[in-house]
C-alpha positions in Angstrom: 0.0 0.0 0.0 1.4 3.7 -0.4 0.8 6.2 1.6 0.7 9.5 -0.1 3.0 12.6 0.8 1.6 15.4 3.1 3.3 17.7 0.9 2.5 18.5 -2.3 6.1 18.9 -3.8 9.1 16.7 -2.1 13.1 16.9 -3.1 15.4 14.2 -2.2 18.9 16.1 -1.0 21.4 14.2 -0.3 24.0 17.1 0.5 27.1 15.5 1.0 25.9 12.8 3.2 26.9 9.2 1.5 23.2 8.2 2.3 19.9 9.9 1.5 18.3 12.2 4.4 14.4 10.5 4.9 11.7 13.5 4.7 8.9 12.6 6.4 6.5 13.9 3.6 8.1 11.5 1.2 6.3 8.3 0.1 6.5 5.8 1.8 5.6 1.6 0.0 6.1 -1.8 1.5 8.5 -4.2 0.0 6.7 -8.0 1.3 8.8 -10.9 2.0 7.3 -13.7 -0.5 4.2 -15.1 -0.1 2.0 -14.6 3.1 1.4 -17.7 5.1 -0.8 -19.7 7.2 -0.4 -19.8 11.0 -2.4 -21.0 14.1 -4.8 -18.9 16.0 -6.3 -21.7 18.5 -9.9 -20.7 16.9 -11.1 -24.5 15.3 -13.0 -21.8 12.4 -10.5 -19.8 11.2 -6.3 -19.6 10.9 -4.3 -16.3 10.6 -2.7 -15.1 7.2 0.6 -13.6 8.1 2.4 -11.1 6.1 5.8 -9.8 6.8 7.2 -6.8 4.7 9.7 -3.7 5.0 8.7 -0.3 4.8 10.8 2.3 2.8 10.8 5.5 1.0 10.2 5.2 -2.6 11.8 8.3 -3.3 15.2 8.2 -1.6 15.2 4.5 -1.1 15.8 4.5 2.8 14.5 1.4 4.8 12.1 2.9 7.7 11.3 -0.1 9.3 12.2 -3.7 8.4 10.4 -7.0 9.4 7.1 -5.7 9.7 4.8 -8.4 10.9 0.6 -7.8 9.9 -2.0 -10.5 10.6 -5.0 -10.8 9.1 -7.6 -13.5 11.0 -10.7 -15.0 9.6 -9.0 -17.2 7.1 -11.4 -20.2 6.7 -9.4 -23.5 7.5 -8.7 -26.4 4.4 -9.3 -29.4 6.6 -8.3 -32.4 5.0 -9.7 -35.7 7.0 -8.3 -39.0 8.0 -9.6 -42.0 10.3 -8.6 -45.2 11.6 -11.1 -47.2 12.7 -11.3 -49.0 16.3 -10.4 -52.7 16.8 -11.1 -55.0 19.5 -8.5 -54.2 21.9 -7.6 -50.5 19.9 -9.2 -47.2 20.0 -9.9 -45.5 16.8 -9.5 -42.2 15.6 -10.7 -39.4 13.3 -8.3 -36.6 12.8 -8.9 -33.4 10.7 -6.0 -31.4 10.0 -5.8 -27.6 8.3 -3.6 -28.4 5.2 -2.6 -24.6 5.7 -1.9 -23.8 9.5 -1.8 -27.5 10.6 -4.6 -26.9 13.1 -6.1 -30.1 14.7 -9.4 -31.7 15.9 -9.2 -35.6 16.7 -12.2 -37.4 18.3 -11.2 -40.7 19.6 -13.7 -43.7 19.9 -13.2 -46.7 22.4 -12.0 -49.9 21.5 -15.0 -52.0 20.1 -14.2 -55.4 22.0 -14.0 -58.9 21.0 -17.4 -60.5 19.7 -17.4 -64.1 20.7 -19.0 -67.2 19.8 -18.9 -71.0 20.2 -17.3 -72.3 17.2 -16.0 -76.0 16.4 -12.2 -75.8 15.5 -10.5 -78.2 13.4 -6.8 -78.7 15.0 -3.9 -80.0 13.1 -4.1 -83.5 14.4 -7.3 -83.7 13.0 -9.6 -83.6 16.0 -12.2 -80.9 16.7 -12.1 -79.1 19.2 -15.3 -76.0 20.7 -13.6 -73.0 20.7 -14.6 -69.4 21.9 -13.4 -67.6 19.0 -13.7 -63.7 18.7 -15.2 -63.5 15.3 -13.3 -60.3 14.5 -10.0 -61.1 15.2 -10.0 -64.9 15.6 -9.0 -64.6 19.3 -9.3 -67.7 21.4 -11.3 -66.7 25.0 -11.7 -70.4 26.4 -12.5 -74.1 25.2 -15.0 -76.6 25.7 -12.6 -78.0 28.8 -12.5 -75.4 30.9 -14.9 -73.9 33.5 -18.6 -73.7 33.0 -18.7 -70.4 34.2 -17.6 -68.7 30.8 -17.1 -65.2 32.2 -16.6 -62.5 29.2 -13.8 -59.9 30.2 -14.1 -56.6 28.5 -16.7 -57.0 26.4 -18.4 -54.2 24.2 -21.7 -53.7 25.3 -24.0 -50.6 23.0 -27.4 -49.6 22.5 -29.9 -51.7 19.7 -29.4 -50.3 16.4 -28.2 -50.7 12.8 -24.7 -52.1 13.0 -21.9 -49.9 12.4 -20.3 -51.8 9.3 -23.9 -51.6 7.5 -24.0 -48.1 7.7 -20.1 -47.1 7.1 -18.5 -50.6 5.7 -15.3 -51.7 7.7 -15.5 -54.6 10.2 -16.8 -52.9 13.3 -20.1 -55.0 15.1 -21.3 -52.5 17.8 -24.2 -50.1 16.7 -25.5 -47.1 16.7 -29.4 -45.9 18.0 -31.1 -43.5 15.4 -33.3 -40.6 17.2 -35.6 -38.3 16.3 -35.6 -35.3 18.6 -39.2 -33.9 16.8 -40.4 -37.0 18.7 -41.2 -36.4 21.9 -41.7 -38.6 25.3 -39.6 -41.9 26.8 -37.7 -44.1 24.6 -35.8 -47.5 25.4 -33.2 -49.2 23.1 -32.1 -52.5 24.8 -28.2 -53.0 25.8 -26.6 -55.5 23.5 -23.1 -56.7 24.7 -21.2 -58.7 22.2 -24.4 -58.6 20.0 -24.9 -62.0 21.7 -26.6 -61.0 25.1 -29.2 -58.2 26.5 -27.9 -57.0 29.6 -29.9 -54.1 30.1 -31.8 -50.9 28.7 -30.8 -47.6 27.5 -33.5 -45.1 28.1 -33.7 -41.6 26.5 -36.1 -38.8 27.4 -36.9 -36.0 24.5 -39.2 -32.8 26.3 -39.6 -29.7 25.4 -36.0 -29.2 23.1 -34.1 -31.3 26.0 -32.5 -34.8 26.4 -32.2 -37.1 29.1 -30.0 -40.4 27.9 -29.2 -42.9 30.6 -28.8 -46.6 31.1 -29.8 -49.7 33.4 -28.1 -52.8 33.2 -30.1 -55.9 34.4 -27.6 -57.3 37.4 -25.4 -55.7 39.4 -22.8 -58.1 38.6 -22.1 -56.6 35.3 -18.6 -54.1 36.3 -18.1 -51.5 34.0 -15.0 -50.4 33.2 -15.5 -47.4 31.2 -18.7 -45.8 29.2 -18.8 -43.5 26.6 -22.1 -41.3 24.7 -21.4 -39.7 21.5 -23.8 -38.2 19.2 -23.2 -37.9 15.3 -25.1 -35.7 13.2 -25.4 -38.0 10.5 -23.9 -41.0 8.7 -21.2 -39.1 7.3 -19.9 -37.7 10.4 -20.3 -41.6 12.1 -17.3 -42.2 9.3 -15.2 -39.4 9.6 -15.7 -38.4 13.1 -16.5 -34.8 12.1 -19.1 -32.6 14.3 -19.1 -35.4 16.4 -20.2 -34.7 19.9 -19.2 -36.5 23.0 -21.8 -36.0 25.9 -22.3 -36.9 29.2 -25.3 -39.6 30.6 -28.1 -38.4 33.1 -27.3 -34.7 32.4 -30.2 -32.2 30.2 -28.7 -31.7 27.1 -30.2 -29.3 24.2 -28.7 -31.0 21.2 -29.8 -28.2 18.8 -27.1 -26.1 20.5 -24.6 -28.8 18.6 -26.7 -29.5 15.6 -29.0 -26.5 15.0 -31.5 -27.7 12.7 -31.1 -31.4 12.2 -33.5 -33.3 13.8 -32.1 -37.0 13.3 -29.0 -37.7 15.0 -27.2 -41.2 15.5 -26.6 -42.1 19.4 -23.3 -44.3 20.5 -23.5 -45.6 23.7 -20.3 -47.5 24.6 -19.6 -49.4 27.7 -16.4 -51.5 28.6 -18.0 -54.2 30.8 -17.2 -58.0 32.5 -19.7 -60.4 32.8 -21.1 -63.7 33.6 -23.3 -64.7 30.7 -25.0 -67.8 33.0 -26.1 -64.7 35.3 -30.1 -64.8 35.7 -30.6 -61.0 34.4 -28.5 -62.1 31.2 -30.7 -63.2 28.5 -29.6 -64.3 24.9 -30.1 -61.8 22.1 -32.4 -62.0 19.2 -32.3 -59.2 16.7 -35.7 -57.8 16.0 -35.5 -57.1 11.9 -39.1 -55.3 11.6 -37.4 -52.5 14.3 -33.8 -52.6 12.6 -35.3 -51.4 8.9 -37.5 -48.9 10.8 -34.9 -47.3 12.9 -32.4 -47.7 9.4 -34.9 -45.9 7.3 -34.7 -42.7 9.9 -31.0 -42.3 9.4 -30.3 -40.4 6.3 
């Protein structure tokens, strides 16, 4: 930018100095070090374009100031995303990253947990053998010899919903509950751990704008090691992990403070649990189809 002289007419004298005297009403340009970059601000919206130039007199060449630093904020970020998904025993993770400032945003997910089953084993010898065989990983729990009280260590326990590999592809089991927060009132999902057992019910209350999600679980033998509730705003952000929110149980929450307008969102209740399976408030679980495709055809 130049800045225009105060005075109408301006002479550079250089008298006998070696270097040019700097009048004050000369004109006075900016002389920018390459090309501006991107830099970090700590706002997740925007980055800061920083420009750094000298300023000098165009008319007797003399350098006023050098290394002038201007920054200019409300540069809209390039966020490029990437995401690894959870395994049994591994979290996953969804990272976006500004390909200009290198900002960050990572949401982590828990570890999905082994899904195991009774399976018959051919060993090398040629016998069979029962195995309990994570059908994920192939991890062998126990065998047909050991104790009859097959307790399950760890195990994944979520809400009843779609799966997550119909929705998003990929190889993870635990699912994700659909809700529709025009719909007002009391609804209850059952707890599926291992999408072999019901072990309890997750119970969400939608009133006037607010949420209440909590959950029961059928025996108090059940130990939970950790639980998690995220909401995603859609399919899309169940894959990438973007706009995800992670919220907290048995506290009002007013979604439409996250997700303005949208009135379907995808609920992720994950819990870290051991359990007895032989426990009397353990039952088997039998996916109901006829409520799968409804609660499917809510999610966009």
């Amino acid at each position: 930018m130049i800045l225009l002289c105060t005075a109408l007419l301006c002479v550079c004298a250089a008298g006998w100095a070696e270097t040019p005297m700097h009048d004050e009403s000369h004109r006075t340009v900016e002389r920018v070090h390459g090309e501006p970059w991107a830099e970090k601000t700590g706002s997740m919206e925007t980055h800061a374009l920083i420009t750094v130039y000298d300023l000098y007199c165009e008319d007797c060449g003399q350098v006023i100031q050098e290394n002038v630093r201007r920054e200019e904020t409300r540069q809209p970020h390039d966020w490029r995303v990437t995401c690894e998904e959870p395994t049994c025993t591994e979290p996953g993770r969804a990272v976006r990253r500004c390909a200009l400032c290198g900002e960050e945003d990572v949401i982590e997910t828990p570890a999905v947990g082994h899904c195991y089953m009774w399976m018959d084993v051919k060993l090398p010898n040629g016998d069979v053998e029962s195995q309990y065989v994570c059908t994920v990983c192939g991890d062998v729990a126990q065998t047909r010899g050991q104790s009859a009280a097959q307790m399950n260590y760890n195990s994944t326990i979520t809400s009843f919903g779609p799966k997550t590999r119909e929705l998003i592809g990929g190889g993870v089991w635990n699912r994700v509950t659909p809700l529709n927060l025009e719909d007002e009132g009391m609804f209850t999902y059952p707890l599926i751990a291992g999408d072999q057992y019901t072990v309890g019910t997750a119970t969400v209350i939608n009133e006037k704008g607010k949420q209440i999600i909590s959950y029961k679980l059928n025996t108090k033998k059940i130990t939970v090691h950790t639980e998690s509730l995220v909401i995603y705003p859609s399919r899309e952000a169940l894959r990438t992990g973007k706009n995800a929110v992670a919220v907290e149980f048995n506290r009002p929450l007013e979604m439409e403070k996250y997700f303005g307008d949208d009135k379907l969102v995808l609920m992720a209740i994950t819990l870290k649990a051991d359990f007895d399976p032989q426990d009397a408030g353990i039952q088997s679980f039998r996916e109901d189809k006829a409520l799968i495709n409804a609660l499917t055809k809510l999610i966009d």
